[in-house]
Every structure is written in C-alpha cells, then in structure tokens.
C-alpha positions in Angstrom: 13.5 25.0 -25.4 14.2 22.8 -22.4 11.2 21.0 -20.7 11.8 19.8 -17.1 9.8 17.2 -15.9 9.7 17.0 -11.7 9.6 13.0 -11.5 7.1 12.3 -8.3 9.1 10.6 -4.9 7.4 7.0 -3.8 5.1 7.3 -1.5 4.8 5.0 1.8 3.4 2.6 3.3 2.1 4.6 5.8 -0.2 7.0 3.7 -2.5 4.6 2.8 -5.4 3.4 5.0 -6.2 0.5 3.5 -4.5 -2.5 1.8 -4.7 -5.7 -0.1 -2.3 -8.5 -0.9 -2.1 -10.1 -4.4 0.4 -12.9 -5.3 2.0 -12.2 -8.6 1.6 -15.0 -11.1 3.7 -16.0 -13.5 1.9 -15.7 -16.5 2.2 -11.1 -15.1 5.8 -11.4 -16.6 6.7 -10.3 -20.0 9.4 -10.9 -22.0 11.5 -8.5 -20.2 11.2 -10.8 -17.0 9.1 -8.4 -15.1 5.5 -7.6 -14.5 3.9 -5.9 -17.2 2.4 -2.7 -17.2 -1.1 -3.5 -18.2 -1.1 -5.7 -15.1 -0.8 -2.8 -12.9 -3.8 -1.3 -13.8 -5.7 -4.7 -13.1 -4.3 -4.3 -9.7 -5.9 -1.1 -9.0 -9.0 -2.4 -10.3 -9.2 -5.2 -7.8 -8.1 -3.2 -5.2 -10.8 -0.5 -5.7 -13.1 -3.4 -6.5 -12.1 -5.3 -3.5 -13.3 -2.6 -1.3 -16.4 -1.7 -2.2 -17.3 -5.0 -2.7 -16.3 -6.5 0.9 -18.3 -2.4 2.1 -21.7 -3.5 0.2 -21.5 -0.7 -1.6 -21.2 -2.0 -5.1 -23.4 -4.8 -6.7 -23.4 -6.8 -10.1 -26.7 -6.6 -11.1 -28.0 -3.7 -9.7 -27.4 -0.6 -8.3 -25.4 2.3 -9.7 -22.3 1.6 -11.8 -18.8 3.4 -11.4 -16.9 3.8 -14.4 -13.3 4.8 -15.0 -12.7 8.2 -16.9 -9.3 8.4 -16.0 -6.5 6.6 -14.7 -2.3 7.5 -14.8 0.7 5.2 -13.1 4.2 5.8 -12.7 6.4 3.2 -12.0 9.8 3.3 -9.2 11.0 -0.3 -9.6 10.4 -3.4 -10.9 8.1 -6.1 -9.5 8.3 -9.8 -10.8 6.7 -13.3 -10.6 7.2 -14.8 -7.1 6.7 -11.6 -5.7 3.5 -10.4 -3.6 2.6 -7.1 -3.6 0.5 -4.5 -1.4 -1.6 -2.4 -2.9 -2.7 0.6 -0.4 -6.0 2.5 -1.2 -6.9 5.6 -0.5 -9.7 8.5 -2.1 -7.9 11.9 -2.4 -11.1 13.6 -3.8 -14.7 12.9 -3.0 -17.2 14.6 -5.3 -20.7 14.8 -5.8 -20.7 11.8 -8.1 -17.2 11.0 -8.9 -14.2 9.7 -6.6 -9.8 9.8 -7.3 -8.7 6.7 -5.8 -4.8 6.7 -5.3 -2.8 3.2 -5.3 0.1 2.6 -3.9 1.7 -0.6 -5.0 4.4 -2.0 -2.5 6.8 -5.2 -3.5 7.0 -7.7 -1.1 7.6 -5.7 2.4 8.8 -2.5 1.2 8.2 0.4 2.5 8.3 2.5 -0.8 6.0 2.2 -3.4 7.0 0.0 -6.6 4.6 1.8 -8.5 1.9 4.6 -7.6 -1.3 5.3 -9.5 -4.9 6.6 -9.7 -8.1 5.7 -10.7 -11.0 8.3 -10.9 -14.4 7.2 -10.8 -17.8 8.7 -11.7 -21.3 6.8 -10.1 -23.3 6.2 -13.2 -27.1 5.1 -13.7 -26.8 1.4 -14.6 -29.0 1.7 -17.7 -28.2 5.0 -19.0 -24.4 5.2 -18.1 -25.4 8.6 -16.9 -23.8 10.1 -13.9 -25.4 10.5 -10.8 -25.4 11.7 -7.3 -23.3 9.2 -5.2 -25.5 7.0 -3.0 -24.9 7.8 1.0 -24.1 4.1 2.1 -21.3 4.6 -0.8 -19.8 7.9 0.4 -19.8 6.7 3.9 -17.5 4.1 3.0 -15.5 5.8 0.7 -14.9 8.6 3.2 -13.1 6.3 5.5 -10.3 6.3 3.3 -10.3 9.8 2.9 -7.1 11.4 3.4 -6.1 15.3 3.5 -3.8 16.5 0.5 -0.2 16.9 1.6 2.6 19.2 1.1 5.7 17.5 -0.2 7.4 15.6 2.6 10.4 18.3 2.9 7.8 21.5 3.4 5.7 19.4 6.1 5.7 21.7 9.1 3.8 20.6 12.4 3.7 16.8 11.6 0.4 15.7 13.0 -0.7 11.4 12.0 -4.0 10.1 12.0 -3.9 6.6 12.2 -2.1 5.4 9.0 -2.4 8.7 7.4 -0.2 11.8 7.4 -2.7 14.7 6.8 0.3 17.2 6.6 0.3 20.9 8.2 -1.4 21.1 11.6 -1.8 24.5 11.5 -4.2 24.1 8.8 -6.1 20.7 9.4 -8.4 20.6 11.3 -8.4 18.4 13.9 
C-alpha cells in the first residue's frame, strides 16, 4: 500500500500582516552548518511573544497565561548563521479561549518562506493552568492579524487583497 504525502508550497511574504526581524547567531548552527530545527520553534515563540507583548496584552506576573498545546513546522530551505530572517505572523483561528498562530519564516529578503509553522495557543488561569475565556483587549489585538482561510493559490478565483493579506475567493468573503 502506497501512501502519498501532498508536501505544502511556501507561502509568501505577502500573507502575513505582521513581521519581525531576528539576526541569526552563530551559536543557531549545528554540525551540519545550518540552523537547527529546535531554533525554529524559538523563533515562533518570540515572534508570537513579541506581539503581544509590544500590544499589552500579555504580562509576566499577572494576568492570564497562554500555553502551547500544539505546534508543527516544515522546512523549504536552509537558513544559516549570518543570515537574518523574517518571521511573518498571522492567527488563522480565533476561538473562545484558544488561538493558531501561523509563522512564516523568510531568509534574508526572500520572498518564499524558508520554513512555515504554527503555534496554537489556549488563555489559561495563571494559577490553575485552567483555560479560560480570552480577555477582550487580547482578542482585539489578535484579530488584527486575522486572516481568511484560502484556497490553494491555483483554485483562487476573483483575487481580492486586503492590505498584506490575500483573503482568497471574493465571491465568498465578505467585504
């Protein structure tokens, strides 16, 4: 029995509304001369991190907590020490109390993604580790990177772009 496995296109630049730059170092190599895997997963940490952070919508000592319950990359090309990278942020689901955060990570100035991941998210009591409803002030800034789910680029019909997003078929989004 033969098991075919669709491997996902790079995405670009373009779908992602936010982004932030981080400078390889050189200690991110391995033995193989490029950056490790385990390194990419730090990247979507800071970027998600980053975010909230500079939004006010995440505190260290108090407020709710957002922990990771599930997280997947899958990598184009190689990225190595000099090189800087992009990571673009976006939130492809917005629950009640969890989030799916997709990374794109761009080498240098690329316009295909390196490397492509997600992060999901669930707002948890601080104490308990419980989860929780999502406060507002954190939805309203999660929502601005919000994008609409997509078709795959070759079955797009009625291209429509909000600003450094595609949202796909226009005769289904609304507007």
């Amino acid at each position: 029995m033969s098991t075919s496995l669709r491997k996902p296109k790079p995405e670009t630049r373009d779908r992602y509304p936010h982004f932030l730059t981080i400078t390889t170092r050189w200690m991110d190599n391995d033995v193989y001369r490029h950056v490790n895997n385990v390194v990419y997963y730090s990247w979507f940490d800071t970027a998600v991190n980053e975010y909230m952070l500079r939004e006010g919508v995440l505190s260290m000592d108090e407020g709710p907590v957002c922990l990771v319950i599930e997280t997947g990359c899958q990598y184009f090309r190689a990225i190595s020490f000099p090189d800087t990278i992009d990571c673009g942020l976006r939130v492809a689901h917005l629950g009640t109390s969890s989030v799916r955060f997709e990374i794109g990570i761009f080498r240098n100035d690329e316009p295909a993604a390196a490397a492509q991941g997600h992060f999901i998210h669930v707002c948890c009591d601080r104490a308990t580790h419980r989860p929780i409803a999502m406060p507002e002030d954190m939805r309203r800034a999660l929502e601005k990177l919000r994008v609409m789910p997509v078709k795959p680029r070759d079955k797009l019909t009625n291209l429509v772009k909000r600003p450094g997003v595609i949202v796909g078929d226009a005769g289904r989004v609304p507007q």
